[in-house]
C-alpha positions as CSV (number, residue, x, y, z in Angstrom):
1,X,18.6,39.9,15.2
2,X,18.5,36.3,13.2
3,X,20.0,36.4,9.8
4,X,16.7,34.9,8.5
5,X,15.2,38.2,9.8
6,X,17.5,40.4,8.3
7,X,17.2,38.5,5.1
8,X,13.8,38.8,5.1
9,X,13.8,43.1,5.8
10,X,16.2,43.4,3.1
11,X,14.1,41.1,0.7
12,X,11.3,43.4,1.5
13,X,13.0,47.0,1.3
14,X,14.4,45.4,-2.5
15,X,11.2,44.8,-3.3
16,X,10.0,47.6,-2.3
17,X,12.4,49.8,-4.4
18,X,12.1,47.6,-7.3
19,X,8.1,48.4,-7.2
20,X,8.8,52.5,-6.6
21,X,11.1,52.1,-9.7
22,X,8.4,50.3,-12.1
23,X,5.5,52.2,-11.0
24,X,8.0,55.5,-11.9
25,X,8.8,54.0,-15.2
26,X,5.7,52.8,-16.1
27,X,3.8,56.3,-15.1
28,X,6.7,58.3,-17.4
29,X,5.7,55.9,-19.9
30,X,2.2,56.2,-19.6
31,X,2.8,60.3,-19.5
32,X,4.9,60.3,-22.6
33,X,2.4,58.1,-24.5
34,X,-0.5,60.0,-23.6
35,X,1.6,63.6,-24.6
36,X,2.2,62.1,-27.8
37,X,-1.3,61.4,-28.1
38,X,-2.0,65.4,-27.6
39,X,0.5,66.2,-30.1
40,X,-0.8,63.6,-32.4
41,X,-4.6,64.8,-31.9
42,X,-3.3,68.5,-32.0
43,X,-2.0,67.8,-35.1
44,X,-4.5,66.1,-36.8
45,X,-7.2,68.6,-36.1
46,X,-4.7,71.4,-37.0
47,X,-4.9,69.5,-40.3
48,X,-8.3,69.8,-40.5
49,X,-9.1,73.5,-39.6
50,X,-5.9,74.4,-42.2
51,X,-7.4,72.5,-44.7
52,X,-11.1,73.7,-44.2
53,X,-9.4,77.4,-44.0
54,X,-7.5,76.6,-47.4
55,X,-10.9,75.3,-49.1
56,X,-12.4,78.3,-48.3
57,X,-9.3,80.6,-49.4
58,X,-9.6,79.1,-53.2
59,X,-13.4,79.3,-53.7
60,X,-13.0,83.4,-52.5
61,X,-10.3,83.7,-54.9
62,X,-12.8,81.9,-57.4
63,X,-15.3,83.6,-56.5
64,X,-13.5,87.1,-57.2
65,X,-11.8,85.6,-60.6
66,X,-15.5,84.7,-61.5
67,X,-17.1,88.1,-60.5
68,X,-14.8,90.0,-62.9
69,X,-14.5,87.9,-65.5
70,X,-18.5,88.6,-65.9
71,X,-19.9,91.4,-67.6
72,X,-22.2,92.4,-65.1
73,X,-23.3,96.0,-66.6
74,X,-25.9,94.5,-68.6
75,X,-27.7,92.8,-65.8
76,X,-30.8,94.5,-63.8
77,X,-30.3,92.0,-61.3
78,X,-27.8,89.9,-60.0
79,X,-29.0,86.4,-61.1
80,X,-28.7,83.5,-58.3
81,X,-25.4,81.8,-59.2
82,X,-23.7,84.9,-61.0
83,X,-22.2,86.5,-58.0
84,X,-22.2,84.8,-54.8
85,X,-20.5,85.1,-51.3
86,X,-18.7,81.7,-50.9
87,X,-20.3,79.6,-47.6
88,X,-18.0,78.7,-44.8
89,X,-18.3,76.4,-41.8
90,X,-15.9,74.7,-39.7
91,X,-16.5,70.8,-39.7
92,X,-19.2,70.5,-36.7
93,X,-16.6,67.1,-35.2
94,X,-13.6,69.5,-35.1
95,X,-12.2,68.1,-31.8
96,X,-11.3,72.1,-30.7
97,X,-10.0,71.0,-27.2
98,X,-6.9,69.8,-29.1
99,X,-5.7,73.3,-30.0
100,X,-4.7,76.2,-28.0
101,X,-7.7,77.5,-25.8
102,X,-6.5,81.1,-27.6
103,X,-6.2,79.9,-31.2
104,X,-9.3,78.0,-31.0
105,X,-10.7,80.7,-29.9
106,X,-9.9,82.8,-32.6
107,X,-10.7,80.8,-35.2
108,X,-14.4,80.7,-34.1
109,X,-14.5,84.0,-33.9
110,X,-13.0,84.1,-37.6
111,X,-16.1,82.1,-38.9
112,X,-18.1,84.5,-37.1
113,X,-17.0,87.7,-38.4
114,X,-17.5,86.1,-41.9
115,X,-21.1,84.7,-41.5
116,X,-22.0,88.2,-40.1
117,X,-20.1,90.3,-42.9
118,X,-21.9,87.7,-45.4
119,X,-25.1,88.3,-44.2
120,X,-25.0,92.0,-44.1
121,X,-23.5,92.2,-47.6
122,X,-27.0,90.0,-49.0
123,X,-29.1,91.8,-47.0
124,X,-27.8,95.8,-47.6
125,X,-30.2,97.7,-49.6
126,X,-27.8,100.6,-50.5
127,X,-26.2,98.8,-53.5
128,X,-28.1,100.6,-56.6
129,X,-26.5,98.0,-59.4
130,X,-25.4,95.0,-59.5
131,X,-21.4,96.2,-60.1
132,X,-21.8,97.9,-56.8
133,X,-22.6,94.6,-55.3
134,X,-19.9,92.9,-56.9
135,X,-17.1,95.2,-55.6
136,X,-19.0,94.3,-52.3
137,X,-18.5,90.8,-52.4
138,X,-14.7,91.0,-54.0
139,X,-13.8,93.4,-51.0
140,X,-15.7,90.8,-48.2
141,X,-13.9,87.9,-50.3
142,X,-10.4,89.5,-50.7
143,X,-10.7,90.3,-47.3
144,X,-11.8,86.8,-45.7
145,X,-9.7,84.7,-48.0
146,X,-6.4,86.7,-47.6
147,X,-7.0,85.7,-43.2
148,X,-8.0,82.2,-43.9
149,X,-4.7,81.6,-46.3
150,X,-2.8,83.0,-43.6
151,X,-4.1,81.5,-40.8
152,X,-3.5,77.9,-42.4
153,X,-0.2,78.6,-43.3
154,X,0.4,79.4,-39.5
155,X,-1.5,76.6,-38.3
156,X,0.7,74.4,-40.5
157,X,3.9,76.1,-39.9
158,X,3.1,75.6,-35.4
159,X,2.5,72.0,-35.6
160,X,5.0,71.1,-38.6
161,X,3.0,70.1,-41.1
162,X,4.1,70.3,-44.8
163,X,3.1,73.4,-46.4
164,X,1.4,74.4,-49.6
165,X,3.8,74.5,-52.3
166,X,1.2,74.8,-55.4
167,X,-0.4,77.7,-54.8
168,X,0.2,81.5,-52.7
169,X,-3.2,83.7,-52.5
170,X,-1.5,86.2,-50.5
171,X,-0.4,88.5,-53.4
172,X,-3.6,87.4,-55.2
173,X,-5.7,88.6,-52.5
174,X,-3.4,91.8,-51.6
175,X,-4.4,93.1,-55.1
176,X,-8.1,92.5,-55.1
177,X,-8.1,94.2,-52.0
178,X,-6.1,97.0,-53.5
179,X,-8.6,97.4,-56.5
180,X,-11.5,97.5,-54.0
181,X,-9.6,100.1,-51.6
182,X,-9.9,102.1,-55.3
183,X,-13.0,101.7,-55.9
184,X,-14.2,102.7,-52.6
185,X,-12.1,105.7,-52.8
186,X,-13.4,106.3,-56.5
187,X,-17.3,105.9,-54.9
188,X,-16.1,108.5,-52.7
189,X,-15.1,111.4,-54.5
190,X,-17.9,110.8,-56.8
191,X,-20.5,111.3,-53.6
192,X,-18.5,114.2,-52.9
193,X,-18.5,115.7,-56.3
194,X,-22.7,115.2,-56.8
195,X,-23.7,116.2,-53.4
196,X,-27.3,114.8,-52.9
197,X,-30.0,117.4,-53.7
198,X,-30.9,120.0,-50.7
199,X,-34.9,120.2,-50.4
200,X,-36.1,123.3,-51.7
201,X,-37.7,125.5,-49.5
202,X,-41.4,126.7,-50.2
203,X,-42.3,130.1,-51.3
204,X,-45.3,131.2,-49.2
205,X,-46.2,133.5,-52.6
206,X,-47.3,131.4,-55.3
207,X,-45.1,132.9,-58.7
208,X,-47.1,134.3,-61.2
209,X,-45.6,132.5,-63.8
210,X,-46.8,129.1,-62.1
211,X,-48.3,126.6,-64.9
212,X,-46.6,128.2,-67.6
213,X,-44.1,126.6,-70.1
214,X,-41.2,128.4,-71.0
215,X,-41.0,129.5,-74.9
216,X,-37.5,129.2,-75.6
217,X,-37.0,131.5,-79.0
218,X,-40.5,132.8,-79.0
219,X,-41.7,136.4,-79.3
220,X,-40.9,138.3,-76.7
């Protein structure tokens, strides 16, 4: 074989290493950057959704502060503004493809469980006063607010974010719910204790009394 020749093969099988080595490099490179990327983007929408849950977990706790802090005895009606079920919506550019498939998952259903409990709340006919549908809206609120602050603070705590420091709606929340759990138990034993009236059956006689008033202390 002429030396140029062999020169030339082992140029070529250098080179040819030196090429598998970059492309390898370059691709690990080019994987890293784009996993960082997925962490980054995780991250910043788990941000977001924590945040959004976190908004929503103070105006419930408002909401229930506000709601017994009114005297709402002395009002026929519940007035637009007096007592009110706070709205919630995830941002409609939350990039959910960026969280766990399962967690994503769960936090839709979340907002759906609330919009439905929300609407049945405004739309339930059964509350006779207005106190009755205040306890209604503390127990949705208590309720709602308590998974929110708890799902944020997990959110946070799988992607490393700094916590919330300030505030903790937890034990907050724990007790509204416990007062409502009371009340509902209180609602109870008073339906139990004033059973609703049994329909009287009809006499096929009519009573000869019928149409007369009873003299209380009269002759007799």
């Amino acid at each position: 074989m002429s030396p140029w020749l062999a020169v030339a093969l082992g140029a070529g099988v250098f080179s040819a290493v030196v090429n598998v080595a970059c492309n390898t490099v370059a691709h690990k490179r080019g994987s890293a950057r784009k996993a960082a990327e997925r962490v980054h983007a995780g991250r910043h929408t788990a941000l977001t959704v924590a945040i959004t849950l976190e908004e929503f977990a103070h105006r419930c706790q408002t909401a229930i502060d506000r709601a017994e802090r009114r005297d709402l005895s002395e009002q026929p009606h519940v007035q637009s503004g007096d007592v009110e079920i706070p709205p919630f919506a995830f941002s409609s550019d939350t990039s959910w493809r960026d969280l766990d498939p399962g967690k994503a998952s769960y936090l839709r259903a979340f907002s759906a469980d609330q919009t439905h409990s929300a609407e049945l709340i405004q739309s339930n006919d059964r509350c006779s006063n207005v106190d009755e549908f205040a306890a209604y809206i503390k127990g949705h609120c208590a309720e709602f607010g308590r998974r929110a602050w708890l799902m944020a603070v997990e959110l946070r705590e799988e992607n490393e974010l700094q916590a919330v420091t300030d505030h903790n709606y937890v034990i907050e929340f724990d007790a509204a719910l416990s007062r409502y759990i009371a009340w509902e138990q209180r609602q109870k034993v008073r339906g139990e204790r004033v059973p609703s009236p049994l329909p009287v059956p009809q006499s096929p006689h009519r009573p000869r009394n019928s149409g007369r008033g009873l003299a209380v202390g009269g002759p007799a």
